[in-house]
DSSP file (Angstrom, degrees, kcal/mol; ACC not computed):
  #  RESIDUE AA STRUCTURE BP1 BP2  ACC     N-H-->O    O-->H-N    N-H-->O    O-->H-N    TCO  KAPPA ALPHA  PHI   PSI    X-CA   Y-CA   Z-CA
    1    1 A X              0   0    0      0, 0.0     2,-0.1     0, 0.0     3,-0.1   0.000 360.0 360.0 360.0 138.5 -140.2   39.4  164.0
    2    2 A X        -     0   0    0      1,-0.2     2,-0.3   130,-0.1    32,-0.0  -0.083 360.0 -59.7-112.0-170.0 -140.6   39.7  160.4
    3    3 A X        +     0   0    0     -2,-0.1   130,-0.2    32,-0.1     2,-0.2  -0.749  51.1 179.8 -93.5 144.9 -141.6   37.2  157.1
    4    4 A X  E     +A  132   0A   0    128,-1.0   128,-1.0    -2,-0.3    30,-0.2  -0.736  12.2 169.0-148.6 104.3 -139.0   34.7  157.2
    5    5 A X  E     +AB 131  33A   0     28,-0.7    28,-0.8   126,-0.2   126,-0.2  -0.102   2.2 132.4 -91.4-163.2 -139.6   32.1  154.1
    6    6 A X  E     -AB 130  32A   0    124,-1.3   124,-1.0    26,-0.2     2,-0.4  -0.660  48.0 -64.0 111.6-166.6 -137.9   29.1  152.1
    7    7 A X  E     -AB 129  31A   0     24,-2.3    23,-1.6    -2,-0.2    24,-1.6  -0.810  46.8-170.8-109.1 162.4 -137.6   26.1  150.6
    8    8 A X  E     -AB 128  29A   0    120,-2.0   120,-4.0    -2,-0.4     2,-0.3  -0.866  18.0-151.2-142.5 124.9 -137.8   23.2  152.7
    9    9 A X  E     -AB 127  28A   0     19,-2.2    19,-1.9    -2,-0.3     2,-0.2  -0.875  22.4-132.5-115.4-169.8 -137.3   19.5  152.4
   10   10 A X  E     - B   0  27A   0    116,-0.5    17,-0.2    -2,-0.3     3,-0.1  -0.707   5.9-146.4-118.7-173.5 -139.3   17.1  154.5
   11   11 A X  S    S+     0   0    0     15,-0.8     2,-0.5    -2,-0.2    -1,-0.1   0.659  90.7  79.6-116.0 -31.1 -137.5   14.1  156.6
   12   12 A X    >   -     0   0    0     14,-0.2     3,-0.6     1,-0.2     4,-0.1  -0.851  65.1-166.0 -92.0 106.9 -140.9   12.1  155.8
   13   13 A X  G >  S+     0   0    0     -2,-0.5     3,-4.4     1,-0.2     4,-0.3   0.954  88.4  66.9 -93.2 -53.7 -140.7   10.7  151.9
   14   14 A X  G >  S+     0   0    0      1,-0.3     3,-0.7     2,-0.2    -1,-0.2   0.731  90.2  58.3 -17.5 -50.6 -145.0   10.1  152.5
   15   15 A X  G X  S+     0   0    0     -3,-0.6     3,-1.2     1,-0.2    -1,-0.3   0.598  88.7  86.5 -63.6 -14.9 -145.6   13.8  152.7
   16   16 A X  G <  S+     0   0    0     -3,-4.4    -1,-0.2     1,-0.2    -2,-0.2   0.895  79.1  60.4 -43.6 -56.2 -143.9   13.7  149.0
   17   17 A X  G <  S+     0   0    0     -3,-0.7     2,-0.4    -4,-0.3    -1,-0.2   0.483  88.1  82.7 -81.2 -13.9 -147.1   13.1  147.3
   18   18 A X    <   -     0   0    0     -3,-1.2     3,-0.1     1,-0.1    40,-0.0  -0.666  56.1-162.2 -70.9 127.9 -148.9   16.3  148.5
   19   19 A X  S    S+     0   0    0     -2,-0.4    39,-0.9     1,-0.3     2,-0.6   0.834  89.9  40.3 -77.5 -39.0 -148.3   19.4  146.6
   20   20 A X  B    S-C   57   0A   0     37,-0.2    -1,-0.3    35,-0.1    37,-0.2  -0.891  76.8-180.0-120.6 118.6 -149.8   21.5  149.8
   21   21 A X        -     0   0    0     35,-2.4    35,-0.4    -2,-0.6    -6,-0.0  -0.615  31.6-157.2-114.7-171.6 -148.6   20.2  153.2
   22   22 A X        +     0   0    0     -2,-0.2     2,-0.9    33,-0.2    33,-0.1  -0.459  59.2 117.7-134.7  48.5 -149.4   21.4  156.8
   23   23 A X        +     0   0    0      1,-0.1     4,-0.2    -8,-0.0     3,-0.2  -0.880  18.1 152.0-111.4  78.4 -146.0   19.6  158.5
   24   24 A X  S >  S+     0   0    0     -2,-0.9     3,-0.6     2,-0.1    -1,-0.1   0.848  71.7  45.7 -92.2 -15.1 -144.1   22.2  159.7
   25   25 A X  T 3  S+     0   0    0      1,-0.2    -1,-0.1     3,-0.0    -2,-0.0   0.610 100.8  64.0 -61.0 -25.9 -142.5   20.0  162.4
   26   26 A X  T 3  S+     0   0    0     -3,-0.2   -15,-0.8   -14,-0.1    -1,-0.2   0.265  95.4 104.8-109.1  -0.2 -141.8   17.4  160.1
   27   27 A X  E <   -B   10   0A   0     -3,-0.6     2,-0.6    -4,-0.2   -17,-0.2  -0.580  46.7-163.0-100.9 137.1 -139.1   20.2  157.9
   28   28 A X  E     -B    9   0A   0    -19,-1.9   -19,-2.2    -2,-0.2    -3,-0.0  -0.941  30.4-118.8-122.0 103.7 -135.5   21.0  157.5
   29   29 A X  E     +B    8   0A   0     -2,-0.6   -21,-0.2   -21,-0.2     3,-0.1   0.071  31.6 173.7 -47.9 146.4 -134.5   24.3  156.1
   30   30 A X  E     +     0   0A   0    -23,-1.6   -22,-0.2     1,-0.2     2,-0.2   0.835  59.5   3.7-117.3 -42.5 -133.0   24.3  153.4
   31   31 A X  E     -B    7   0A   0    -24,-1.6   -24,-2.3   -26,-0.0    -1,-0.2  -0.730  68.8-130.4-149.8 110.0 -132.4   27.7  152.0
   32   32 A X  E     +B    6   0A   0    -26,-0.2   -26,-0.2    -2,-0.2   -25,-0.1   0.365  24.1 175.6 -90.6 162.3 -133.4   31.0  153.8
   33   33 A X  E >   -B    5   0A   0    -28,-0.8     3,-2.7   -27,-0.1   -28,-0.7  -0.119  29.3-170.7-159.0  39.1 -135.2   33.6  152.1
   34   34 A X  T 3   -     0   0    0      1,-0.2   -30,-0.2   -30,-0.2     3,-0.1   0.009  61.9 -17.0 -76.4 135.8 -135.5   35.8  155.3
   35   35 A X  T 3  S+     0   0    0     -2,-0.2     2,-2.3     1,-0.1    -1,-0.2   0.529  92.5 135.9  85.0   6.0 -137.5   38.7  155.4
   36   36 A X    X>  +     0   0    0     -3,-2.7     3,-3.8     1,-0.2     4,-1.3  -0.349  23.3 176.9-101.7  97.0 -137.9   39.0  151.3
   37   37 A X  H 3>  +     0   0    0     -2,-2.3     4,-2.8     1,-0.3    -1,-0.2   0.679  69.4  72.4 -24.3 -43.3 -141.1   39.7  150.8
   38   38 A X  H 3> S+     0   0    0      1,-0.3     4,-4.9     2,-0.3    -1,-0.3   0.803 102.5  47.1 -56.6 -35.3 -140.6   40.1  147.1
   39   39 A X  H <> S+     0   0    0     -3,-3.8     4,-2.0     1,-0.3    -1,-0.3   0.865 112.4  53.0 -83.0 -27.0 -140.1   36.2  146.9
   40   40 A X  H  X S+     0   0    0     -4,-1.3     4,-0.9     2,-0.2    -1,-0.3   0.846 103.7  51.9 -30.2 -71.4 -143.1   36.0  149.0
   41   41 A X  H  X S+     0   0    0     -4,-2.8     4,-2.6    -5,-0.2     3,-0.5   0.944 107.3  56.6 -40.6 -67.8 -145.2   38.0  146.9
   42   42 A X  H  X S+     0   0    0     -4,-4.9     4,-2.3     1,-0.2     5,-0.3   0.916 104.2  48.9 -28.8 -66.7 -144.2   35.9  144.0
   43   43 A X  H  <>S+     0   0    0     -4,-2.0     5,-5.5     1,-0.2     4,-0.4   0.659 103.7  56.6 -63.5  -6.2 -145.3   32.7  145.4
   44   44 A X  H  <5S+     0   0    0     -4,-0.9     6,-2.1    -3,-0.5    -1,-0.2   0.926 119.1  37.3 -83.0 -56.5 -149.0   33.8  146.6
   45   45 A X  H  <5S+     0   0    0     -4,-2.6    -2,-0.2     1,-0.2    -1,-0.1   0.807 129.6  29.4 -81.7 -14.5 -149.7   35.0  142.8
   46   46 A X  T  <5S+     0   0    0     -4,-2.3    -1,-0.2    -5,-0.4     3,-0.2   0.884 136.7  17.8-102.6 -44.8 -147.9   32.3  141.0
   47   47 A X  T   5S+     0   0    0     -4,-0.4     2,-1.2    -5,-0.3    -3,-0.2   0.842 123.8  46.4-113.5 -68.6 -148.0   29.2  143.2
   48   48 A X  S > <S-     0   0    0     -5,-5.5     3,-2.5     1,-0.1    -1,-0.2  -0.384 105.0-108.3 -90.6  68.9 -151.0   29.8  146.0
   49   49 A X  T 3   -     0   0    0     -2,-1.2    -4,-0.2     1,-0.3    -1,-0.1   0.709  69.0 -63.0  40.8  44.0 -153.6   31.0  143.8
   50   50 A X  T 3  S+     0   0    0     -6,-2.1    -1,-0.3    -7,-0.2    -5,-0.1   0.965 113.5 113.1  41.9  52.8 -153.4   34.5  145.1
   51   51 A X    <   -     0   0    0     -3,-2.5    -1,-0.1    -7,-0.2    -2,-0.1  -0.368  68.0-120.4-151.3  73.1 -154.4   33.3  148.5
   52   52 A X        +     0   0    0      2,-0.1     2,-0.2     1,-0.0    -8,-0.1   0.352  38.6 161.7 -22.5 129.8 -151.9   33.5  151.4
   53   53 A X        -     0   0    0      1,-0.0    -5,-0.1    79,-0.0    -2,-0.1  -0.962  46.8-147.3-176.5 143.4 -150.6   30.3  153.6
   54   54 A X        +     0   0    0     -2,-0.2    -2,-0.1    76,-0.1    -1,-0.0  -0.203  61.9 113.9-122.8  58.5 -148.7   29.4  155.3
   55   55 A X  S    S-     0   0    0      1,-0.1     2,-0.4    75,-0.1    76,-0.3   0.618  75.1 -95.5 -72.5-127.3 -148.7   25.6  154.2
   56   56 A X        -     0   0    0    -35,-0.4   -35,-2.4   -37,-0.1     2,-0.3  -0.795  40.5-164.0-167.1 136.7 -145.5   23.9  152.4
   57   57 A X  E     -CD  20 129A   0     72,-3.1    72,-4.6    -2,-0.4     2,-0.5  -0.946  24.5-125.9-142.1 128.4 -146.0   24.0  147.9
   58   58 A X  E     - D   0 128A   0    -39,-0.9     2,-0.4    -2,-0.3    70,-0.2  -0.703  33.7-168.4 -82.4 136.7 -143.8   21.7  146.4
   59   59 A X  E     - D   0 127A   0     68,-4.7    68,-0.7    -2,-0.5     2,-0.2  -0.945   7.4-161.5-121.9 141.9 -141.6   23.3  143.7
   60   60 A X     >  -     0   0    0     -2,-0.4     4,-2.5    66,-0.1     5,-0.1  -0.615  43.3 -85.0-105.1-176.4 -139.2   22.3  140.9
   61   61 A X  H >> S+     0   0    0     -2,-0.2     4,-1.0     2,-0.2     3,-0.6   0.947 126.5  53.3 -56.7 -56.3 -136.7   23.5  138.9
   62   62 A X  H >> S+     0   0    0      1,-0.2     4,-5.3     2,-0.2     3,-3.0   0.848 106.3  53.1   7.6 -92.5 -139.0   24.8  136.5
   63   63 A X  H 3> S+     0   0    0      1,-0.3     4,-1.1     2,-0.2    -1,-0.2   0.847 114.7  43.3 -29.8 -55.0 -140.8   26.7  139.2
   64   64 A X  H << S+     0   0    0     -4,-2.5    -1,-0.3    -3,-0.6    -2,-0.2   0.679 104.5  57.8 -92.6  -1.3 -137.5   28.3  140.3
   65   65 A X  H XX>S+     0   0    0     -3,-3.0     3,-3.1    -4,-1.0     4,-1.5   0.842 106.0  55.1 -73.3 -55.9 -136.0   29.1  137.0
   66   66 A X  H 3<5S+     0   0    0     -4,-5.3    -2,-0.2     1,-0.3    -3,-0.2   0.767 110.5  42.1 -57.6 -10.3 -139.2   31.2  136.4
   67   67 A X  T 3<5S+     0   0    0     -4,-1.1     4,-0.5     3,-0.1    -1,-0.3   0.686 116.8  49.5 -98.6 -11.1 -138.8   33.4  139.8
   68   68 A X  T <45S+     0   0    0     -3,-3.1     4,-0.4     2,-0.2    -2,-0.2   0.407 119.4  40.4-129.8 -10.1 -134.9   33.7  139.0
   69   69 A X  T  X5S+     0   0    0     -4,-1.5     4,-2.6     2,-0.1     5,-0.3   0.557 108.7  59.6 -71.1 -35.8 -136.0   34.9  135.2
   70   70 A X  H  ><S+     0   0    0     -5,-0.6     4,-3.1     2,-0.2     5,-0.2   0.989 109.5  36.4 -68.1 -50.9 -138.5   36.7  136.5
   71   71 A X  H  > S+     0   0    0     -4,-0.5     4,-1.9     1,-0.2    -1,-0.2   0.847 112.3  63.2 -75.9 -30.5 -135.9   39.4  139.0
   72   72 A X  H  > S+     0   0    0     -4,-0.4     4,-0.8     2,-0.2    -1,-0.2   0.941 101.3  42.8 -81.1 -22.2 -133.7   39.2  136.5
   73   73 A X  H >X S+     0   0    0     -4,-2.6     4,-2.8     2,-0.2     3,-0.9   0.947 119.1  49.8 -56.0 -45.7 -136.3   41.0  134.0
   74   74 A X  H 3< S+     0   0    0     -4,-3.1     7,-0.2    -5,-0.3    -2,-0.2   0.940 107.0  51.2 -71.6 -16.8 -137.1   43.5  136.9
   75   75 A X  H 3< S+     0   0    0     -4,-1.9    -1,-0.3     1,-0.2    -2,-0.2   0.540 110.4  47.2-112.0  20.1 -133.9   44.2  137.5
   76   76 A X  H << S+     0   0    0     -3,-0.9     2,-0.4    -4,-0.8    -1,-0.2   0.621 128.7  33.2 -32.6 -54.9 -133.2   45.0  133.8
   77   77 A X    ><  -     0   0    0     -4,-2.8     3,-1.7    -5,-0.1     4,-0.2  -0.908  66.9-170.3-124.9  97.3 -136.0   46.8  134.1
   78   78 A X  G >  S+     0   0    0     -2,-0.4     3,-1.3     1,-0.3     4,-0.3   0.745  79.4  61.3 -87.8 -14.9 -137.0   48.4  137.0
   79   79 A X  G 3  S+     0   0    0      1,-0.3    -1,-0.3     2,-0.1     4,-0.1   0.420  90.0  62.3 -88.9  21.3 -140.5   49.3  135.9
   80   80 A X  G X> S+     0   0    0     -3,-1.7     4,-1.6    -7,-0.2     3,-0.9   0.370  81.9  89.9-125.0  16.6 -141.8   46.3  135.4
   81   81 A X  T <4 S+     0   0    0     -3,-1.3    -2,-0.1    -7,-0.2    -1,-0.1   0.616  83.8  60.8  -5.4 -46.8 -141.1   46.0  139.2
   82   82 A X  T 34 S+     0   0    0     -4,-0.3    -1,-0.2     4,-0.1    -2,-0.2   0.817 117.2  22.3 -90.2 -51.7 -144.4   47.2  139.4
   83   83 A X  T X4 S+     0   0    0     -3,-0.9     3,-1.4    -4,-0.1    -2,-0.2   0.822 125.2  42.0 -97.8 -75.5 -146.2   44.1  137.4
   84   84 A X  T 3< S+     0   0    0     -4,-1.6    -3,-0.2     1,-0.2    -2,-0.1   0.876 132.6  13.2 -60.1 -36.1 -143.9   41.1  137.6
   85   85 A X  T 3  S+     0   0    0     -5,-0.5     2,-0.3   -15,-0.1    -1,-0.2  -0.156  84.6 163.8-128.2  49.1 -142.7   41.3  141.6
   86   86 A X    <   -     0   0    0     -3,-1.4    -4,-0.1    -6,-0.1     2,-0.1  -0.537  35.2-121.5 -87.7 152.8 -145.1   43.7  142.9
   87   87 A X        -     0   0    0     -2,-0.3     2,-0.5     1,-0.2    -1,-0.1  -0.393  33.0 -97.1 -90.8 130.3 -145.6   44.1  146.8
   88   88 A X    >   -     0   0    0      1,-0.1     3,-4.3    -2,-0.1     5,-0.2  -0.417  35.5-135.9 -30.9  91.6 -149.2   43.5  148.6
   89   89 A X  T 3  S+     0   0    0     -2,-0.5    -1,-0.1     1,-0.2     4,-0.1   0.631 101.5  45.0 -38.3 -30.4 -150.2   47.1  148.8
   90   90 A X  T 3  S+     0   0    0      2,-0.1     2,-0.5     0, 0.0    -1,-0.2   0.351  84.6 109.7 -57.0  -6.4 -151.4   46.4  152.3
   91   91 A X  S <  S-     0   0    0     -3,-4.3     2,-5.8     1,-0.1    -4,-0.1  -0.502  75.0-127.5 -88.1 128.0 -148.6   44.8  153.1
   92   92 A X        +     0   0    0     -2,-0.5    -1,-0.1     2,-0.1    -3,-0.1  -0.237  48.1 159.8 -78.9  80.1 -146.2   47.0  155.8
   93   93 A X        -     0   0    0     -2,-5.8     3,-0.1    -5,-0.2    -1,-0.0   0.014  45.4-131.6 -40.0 163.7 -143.1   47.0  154.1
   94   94 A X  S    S+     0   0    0      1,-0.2     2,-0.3     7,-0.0     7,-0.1   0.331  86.9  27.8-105.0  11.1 -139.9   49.2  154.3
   95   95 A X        -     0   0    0      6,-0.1     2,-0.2     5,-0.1    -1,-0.2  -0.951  69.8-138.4-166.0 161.8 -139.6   49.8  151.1
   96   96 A X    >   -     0   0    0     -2,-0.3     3,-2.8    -3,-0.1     6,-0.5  -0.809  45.7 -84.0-125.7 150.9 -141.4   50.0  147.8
   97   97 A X  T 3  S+     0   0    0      1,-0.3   -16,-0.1    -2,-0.2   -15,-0.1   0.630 122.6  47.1 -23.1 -33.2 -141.0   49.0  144.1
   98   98 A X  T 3  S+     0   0    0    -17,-0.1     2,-0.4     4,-0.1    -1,-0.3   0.386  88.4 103.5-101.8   9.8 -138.8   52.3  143.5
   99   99 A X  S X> S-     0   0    0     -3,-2.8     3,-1.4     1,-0.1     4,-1.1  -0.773  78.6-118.6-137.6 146.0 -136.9   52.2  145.9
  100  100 A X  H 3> S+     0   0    0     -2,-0.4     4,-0.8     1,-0.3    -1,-0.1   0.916 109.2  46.0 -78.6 -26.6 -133.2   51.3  146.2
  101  101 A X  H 3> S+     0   0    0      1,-0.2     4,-1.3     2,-0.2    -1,-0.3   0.768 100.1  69.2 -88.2   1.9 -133.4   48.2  148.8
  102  102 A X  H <> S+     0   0    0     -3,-1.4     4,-0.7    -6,-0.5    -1,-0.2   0.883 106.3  38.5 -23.4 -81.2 -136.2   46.9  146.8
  103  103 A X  H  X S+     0   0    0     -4,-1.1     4,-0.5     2,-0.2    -2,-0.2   0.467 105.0  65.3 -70.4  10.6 -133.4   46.3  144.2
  104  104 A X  H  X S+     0   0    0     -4,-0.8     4,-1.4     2,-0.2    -2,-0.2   0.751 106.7  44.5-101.1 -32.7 -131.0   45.2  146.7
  105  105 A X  H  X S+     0   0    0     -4,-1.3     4,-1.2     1,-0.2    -2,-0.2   0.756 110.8  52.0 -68.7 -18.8 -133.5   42.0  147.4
  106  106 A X  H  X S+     0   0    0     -4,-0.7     4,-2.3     2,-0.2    -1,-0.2   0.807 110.4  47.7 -96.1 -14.3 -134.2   41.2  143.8
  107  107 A X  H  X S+     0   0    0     -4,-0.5     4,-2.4     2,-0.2    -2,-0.2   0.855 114.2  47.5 -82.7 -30.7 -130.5   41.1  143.2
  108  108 A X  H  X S+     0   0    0     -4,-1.4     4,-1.7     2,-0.2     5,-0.2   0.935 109.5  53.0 -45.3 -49.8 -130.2   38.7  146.6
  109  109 A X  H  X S+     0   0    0     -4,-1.2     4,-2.6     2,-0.3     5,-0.3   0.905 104.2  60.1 -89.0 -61.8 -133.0   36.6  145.3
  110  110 A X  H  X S+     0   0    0     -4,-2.3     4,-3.2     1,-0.2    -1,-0.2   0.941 107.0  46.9 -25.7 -69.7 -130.7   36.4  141.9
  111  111 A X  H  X S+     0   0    0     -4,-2.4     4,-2.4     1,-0.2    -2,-0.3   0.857 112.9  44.0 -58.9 -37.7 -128.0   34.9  143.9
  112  112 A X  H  < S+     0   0    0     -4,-1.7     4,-0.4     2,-0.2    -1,-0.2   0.723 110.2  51.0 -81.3 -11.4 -129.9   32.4  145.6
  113  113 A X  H  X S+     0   0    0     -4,-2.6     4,-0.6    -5,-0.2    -2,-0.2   0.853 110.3  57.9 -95.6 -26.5 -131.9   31.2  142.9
  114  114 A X  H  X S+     0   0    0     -4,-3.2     4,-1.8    -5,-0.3    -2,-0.2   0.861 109.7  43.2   5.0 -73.4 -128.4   30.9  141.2
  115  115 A X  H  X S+     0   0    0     -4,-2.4     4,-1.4     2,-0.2     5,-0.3   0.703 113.2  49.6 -77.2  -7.2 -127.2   28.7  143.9
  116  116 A X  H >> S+     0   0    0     -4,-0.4     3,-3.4     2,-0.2     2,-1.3   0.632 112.0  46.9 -83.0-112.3 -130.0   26.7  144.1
  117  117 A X  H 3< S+     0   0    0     -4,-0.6    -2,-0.2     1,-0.4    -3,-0.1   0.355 115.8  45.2  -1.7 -32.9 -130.3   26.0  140.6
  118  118 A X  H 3< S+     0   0    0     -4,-1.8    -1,-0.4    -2,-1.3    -2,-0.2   0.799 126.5  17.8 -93.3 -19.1 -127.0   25.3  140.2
  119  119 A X  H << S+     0   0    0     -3,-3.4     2,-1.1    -4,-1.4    -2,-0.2   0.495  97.6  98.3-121.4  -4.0 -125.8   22.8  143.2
  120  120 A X     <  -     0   0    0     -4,-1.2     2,-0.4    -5,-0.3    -1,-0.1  -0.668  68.3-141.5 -94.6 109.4 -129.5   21.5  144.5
  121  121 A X     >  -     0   0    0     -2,-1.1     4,-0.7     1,-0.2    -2,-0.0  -0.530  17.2-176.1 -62.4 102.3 -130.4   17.7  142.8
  122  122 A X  T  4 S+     0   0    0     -2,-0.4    -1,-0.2     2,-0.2   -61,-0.1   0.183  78.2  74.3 -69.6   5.7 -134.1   17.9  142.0
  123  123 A X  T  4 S+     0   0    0      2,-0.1     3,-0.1     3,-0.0    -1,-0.1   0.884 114.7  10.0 -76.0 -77.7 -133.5   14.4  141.1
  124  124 A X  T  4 S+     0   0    0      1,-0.2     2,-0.6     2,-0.0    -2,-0.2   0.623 121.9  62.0-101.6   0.2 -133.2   13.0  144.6
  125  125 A X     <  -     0   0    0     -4,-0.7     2,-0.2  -116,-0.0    -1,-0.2  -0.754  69.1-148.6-140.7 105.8 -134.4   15.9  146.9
  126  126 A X        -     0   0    0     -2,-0.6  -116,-0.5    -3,-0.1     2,-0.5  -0.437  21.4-145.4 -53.4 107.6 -138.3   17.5  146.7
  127  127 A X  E     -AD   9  59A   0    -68,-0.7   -68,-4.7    -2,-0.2     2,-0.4  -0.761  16.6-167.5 -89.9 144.2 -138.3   20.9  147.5
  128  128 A X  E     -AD   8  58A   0   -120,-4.0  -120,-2.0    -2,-0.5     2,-0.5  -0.822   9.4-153.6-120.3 157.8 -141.1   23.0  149.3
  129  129 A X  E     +AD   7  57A   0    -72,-4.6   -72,-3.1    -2,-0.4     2,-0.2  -0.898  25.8 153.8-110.0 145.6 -141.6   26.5  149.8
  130  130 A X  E     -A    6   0A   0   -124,-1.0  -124,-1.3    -2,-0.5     2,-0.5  -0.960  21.6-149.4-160.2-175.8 -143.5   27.9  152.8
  131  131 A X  E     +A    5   0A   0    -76,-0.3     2,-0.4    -2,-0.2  -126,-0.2  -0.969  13.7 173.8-141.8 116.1 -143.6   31.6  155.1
  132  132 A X  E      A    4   0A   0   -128,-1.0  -128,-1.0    -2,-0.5  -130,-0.1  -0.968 360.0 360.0-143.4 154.0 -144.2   32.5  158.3
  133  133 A X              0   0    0     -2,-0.4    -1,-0.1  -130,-0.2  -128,-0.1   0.335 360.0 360.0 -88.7 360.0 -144.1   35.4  160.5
């Protein structure tokens, strides 16, 4: 078993009003994000205050244009791999910043922050991100 993330909505419109929820029962996946760490990574530095959980953070469009700007700068530029989507050095990966499947996840991460961004109404439906192992 691996990190298996994504964004989430919840079935309970109450839980809306939380930024950080603890429901995990109460959730319907919405869009997989399995096993990429990278996106993972992101959200701990950007979203949870550099402090891993595995709660529900509400996100908008906003929120998800800047992570789908953000891989497309690293993967223009693979060295800045290293600062914008870099991996928890403790964290047991298969792969590193240099390394070709490294870019074969930020280019994944392209395409699904693509399709989100194009076909998902952030007008009627609140999305959350959360992670688990």
């Amino acid at each position: 078993m691996g990190l298996h993330s994504g964004f989430y909505t919840l079935n309970n419109k109450e839980l809306e009003k939380e930024d950080r929820l603890h429901y995990k029962t109460k959730a319907t996946e919405k869009y997989d994000f399995f096993g990429n760490g990278i996106i993972y990574q992101w959200f701990i530095r950007k979203v949870m205050n550099s402090e891993p959980s595995y709660d529900y953070f509400k996100i908008n469009k906003e929120m998800v244009q800047e992570l789908r700007d953000t891989c497309e700068r690293v993967w223009n530029d693979h060295e800045l791999g290293y600062t914008e989507l870099p991996f928890n050095k403790v964290w047991r990966g298969r792969f590193s910043q240099n390394d070709k499947s490294y870019f074969e996840y930020i280019e994944k991460a392209i395409e699904w922050l693509d399709f989100i961004l194009e076909y998902h109404d952030f007008e009627k439906e609140t999305l959350y991100y959360s992670a688990d192992w």
